[in-house]
N, C-alpha and C positions, 0 to 999 in steps of 0.2 A: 737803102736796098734791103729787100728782103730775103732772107736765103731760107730750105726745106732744110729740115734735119735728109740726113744720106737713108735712101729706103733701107728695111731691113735686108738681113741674109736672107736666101733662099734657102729655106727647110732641107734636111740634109735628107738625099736619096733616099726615100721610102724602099722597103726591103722587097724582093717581089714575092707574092705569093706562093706560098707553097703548093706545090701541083697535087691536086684531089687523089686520096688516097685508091687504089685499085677497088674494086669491088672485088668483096672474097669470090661471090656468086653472081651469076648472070641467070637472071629470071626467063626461062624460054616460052612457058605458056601462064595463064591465067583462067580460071575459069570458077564464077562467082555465080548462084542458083540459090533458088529460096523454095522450099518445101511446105507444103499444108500439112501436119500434124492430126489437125483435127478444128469443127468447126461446132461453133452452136450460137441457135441466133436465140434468144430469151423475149418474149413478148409478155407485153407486161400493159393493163389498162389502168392509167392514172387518173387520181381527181386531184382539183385545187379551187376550190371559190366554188364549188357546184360542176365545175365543167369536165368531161371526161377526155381523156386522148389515148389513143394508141400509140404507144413505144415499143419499138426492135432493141433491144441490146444484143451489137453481133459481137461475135467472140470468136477469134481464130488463132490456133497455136500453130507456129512453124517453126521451122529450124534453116537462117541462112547457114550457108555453106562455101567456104572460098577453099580450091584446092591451087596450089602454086605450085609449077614446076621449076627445078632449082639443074643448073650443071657449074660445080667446080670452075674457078677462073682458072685453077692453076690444073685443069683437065679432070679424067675422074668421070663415076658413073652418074648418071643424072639421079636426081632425086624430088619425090615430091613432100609437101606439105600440106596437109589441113588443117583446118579452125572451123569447128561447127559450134552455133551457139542458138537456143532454144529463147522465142519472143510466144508473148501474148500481147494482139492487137485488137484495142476495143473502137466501136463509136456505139454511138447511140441516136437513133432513127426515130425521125416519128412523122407518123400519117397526119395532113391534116383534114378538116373537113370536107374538103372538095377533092382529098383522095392523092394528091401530091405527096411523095415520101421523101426527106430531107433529112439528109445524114450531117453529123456532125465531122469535122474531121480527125483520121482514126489517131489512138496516141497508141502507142508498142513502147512496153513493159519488158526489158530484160529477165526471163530467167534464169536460175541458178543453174540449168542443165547448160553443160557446154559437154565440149570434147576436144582433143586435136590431136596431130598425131605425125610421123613422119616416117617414110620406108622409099627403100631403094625402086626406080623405075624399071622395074626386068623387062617388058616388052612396051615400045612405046604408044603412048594411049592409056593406057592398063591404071588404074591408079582403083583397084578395088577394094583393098583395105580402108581407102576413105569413103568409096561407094558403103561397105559394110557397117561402118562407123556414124555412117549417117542415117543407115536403116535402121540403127541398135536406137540412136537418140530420138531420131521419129517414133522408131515404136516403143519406145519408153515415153516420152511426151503424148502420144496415144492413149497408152492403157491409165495415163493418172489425167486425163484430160476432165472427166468431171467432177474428181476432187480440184484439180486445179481451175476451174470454172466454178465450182462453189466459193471458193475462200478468195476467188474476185470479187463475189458477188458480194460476198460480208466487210470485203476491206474497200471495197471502191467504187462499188455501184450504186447500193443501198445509203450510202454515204451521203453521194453524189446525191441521188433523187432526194431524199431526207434537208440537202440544206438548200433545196430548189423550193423547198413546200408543200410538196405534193405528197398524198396519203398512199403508202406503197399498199400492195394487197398483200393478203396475209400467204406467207408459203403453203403452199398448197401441200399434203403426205405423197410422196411417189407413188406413184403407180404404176400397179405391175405390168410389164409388157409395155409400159413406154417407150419414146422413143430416146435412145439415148444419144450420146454426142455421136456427131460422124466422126468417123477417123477416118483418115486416107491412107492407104495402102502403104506399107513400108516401102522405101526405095529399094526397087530390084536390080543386084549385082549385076556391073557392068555397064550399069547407063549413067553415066559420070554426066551425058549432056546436060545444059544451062537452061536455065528459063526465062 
């Protein structure tokens, strides 16, 4: 006759979970938006092996924008927050001979500009100091918008075309009365809406 060994013990009462801590704060609204800065698309005629092509390099700086509204768990005035942070988004276009235009798709480059910020809700809706905050960083990402489209161009573009093969043209001297980058209008106080 054969006999089992006796099964083991049964594992001693696992302890129960400890119950999830309170949240300090209860999130009541969100509201997440992305801004055009400023835009400029770069046309550029390549050669490689004899053959010529037209290329777009576009170029767009925005600044997204997440505003959170906050209310105390243990009661208290509501409060909001923002986080605004400055991107440069490239691709690069090209025409082909029968006129079709086919984009690459686009990469976005983190900038160094950011911002954020926090202040009490005194009327609800109202959250203008992030409105403000967002107008200062667009229109600082504005006014340096074609230095910062230049030193794309020397760090990433020209790079870029250079290890495809293709013989870039020579920088042309500015010209006066050109057209320079768009900028898009600073965000006007008060229009907190989403895009």
């Amino acid at each position: 006759m054969l006999q089992a060994d006796p099964p083991p013990a049964p594992p001693a009462a696992a302890a129960a979970p400890a119950a999830p801590a309170a949240p300090a704060e209860v999130v009541l609204a969100r509201r997440d938006h992305t801004t055009v800065a400023a835009s400029l698309d770069l046309p550029l005629t390549l050669s490689k092996a004899g053959r010529r092509e037209e290329m777009v390099v576009r170029r767009v700086l925005f600044v997204n924008a997440s505003v959170v509204q906050v209310r105390p768990a243990d009661g208290g005035a509501d409060r909001y927050r923002w986080t605004l942070a400055g991107f440069l988004e490239r691709e690069y276009c090209v025409r082909s001979l029968t006129g079709v235009l086919a984009c690459t798709t686009p990469e976005a480059a983190a900038l160094p500009d950011k911002a954020q910020g926090e202040a009490q809700l005194t009327t609800p809706g109202d959250v203008s100091q992030a409105v403000q905050a967002e107008g200062l960083l667009t229109s600082t990402l504005a006014a340096r918008a074609e230095e910062i489209f230049a030193a794309d161009r020397l760090a990433v573009v020209d790079p870029f075309l250079r290890a495809a093969g293709v013989s870039l043209p020579r920088a042309a001297p500015p010209r006066r009365g050109g057209r320079p980058a768009t900028a898009a209008p600073a965000a006007k106080a008060g229009s907190a809406g989403g895009r």
